[in-house]
C-alpha positions in Angstrom: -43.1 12.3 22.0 -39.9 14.3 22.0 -38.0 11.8 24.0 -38.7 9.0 21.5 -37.9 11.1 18.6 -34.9 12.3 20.5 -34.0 8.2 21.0 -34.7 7.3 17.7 -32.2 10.0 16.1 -29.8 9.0 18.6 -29.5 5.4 17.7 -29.7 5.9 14.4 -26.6 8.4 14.9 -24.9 5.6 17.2 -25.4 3.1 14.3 -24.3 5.6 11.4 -20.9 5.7 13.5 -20.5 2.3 14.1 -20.6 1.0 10.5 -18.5 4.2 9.2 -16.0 2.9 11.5 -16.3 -0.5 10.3 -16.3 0.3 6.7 -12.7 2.1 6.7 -11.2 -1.8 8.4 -9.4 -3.0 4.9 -9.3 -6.9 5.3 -6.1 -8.5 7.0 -5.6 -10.8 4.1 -7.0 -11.2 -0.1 -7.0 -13.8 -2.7 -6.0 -11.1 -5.3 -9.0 -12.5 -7.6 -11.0 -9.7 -6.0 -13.6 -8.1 -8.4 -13.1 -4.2 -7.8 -16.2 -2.1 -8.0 -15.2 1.4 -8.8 -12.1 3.0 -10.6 -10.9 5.1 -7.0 -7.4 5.6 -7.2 -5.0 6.4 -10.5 -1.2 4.9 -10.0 1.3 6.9 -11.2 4.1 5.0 -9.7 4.7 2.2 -9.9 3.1 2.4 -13.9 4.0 -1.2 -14.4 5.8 -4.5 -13.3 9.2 -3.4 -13.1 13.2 -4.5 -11.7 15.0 -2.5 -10.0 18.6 -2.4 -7.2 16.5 -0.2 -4.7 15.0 -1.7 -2.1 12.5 1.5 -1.6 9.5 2.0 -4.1 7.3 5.0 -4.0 3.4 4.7 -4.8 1.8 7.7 -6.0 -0.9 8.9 -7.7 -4.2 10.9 -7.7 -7.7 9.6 -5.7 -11.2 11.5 -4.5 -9.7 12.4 -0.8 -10.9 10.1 2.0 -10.2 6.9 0.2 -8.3 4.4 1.8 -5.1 2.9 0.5 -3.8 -0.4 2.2 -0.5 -2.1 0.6 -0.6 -6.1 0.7 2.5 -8.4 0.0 2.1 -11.6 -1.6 4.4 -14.1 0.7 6.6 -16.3 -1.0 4.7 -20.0 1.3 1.5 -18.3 0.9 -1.2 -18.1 -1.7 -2.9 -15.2 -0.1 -1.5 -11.3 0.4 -1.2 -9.9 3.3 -0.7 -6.5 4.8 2.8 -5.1 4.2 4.2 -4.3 7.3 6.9 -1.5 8.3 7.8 -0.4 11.5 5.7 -2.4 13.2 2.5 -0.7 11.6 0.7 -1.4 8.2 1.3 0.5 5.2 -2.1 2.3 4.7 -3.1 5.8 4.3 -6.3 8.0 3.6 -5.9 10.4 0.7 -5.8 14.3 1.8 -8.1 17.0 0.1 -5.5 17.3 -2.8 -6.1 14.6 -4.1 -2.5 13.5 -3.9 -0.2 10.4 -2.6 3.1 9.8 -2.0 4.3 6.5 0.2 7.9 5.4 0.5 7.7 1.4 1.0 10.8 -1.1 1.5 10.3 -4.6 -0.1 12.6 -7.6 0.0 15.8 -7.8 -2.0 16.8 -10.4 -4.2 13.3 -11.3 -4.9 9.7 -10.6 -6.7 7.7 -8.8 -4.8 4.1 -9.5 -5.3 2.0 -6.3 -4.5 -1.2 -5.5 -4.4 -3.3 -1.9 -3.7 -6.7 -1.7 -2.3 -8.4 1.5 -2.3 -11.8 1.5 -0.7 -14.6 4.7 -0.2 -17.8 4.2 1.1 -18.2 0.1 0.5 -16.1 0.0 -3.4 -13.0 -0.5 -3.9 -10.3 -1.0 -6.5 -7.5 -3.6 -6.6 -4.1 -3.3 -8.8 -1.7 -5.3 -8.7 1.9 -5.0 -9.2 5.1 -7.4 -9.6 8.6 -5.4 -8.5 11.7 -7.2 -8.5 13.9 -5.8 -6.2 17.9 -7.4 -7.3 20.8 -7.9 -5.4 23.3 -5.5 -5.5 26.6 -7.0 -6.7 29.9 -5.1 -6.7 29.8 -5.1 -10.5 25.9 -3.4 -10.1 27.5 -0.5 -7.5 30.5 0.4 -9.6 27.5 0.7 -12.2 25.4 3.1 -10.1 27.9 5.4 -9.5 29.7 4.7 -6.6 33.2 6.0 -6.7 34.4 6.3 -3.1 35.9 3.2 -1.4 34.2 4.6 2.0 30.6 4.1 0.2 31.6 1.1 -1.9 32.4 -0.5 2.1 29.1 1.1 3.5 27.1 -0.5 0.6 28.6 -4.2 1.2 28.3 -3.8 4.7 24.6 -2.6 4.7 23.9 -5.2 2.4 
């Protein structure tokens, strides 16, 4: 009698681990005409569709810790997002027990980005979407943002 209870708890332990693995495994690609089904994660940054010269963008915000936040990039021949990719690795994180985020990401210059957010927790998500527009720097735009010395002005044009 023991060893069948003992059997029974184990699989149901084996299974419990199996699907709370599965559950964390954001998709590899979305339409973006996903429905969300709970309000998980509050963007501070970026608050809206916005331009800017800087190539990095910083998502933050506030979210009940252990949800999941995966960043997906709209490309420009596709009609689907797909995971933003840096370093080799996808830009995803779980939410500490703050509470709080912070994630540096670099998008493509001299175009709009199409982003999209997907939070999940324990089978809901949320999906926001956001439109950055990342310029080109011209010399006209670095003389604007301050750049003074000719070793920086030469750094810039050469990074660039």
């Amino acid at each position: 009698m023991k060893s069948k209870l003992f059997l029974t708890v184990a699989a149901l332990m084996v299974l419990v681990i199996m699907f709370s693995g599965t559950a964390l495994a954001s998709p590899a690609s979305l339409s973006g005409d996903e429905e969300g089904t709970a309000a998980l994660v509050e963007l501070s940054k970026p608050e809206e569709n916005f331009s800017t010269f800087s190539d990095l963008c910083h998502f933050s915000g506030t979210a009940e810790p252990g949800v999941k936040v995966t960043v997906y990039i709209k490309k420009s021949n596709g009609y689907t997002y797909e995971k933003l990719m840096m370093n080799e690795k996808e830009v995803a994180w779980e939410v500490g027990r703050s509470g709080y985020f912070l994630k540096e990401v670099e998008l493509e210059r001299d175009k709009v980005n199409r982003v999209l957010i997907y939070a999940e927790k324990d089978g809901h998500f949320q999906v926001i979407k956001r439109q950055i527009t990342v310029k080109k720097l011209t010399l006209k735009e670095l003389l604007k943002n301050g750049i003074v010395k000719i070793e920086d002005l030469v750094s810039k044009i050469i990074k660039n």
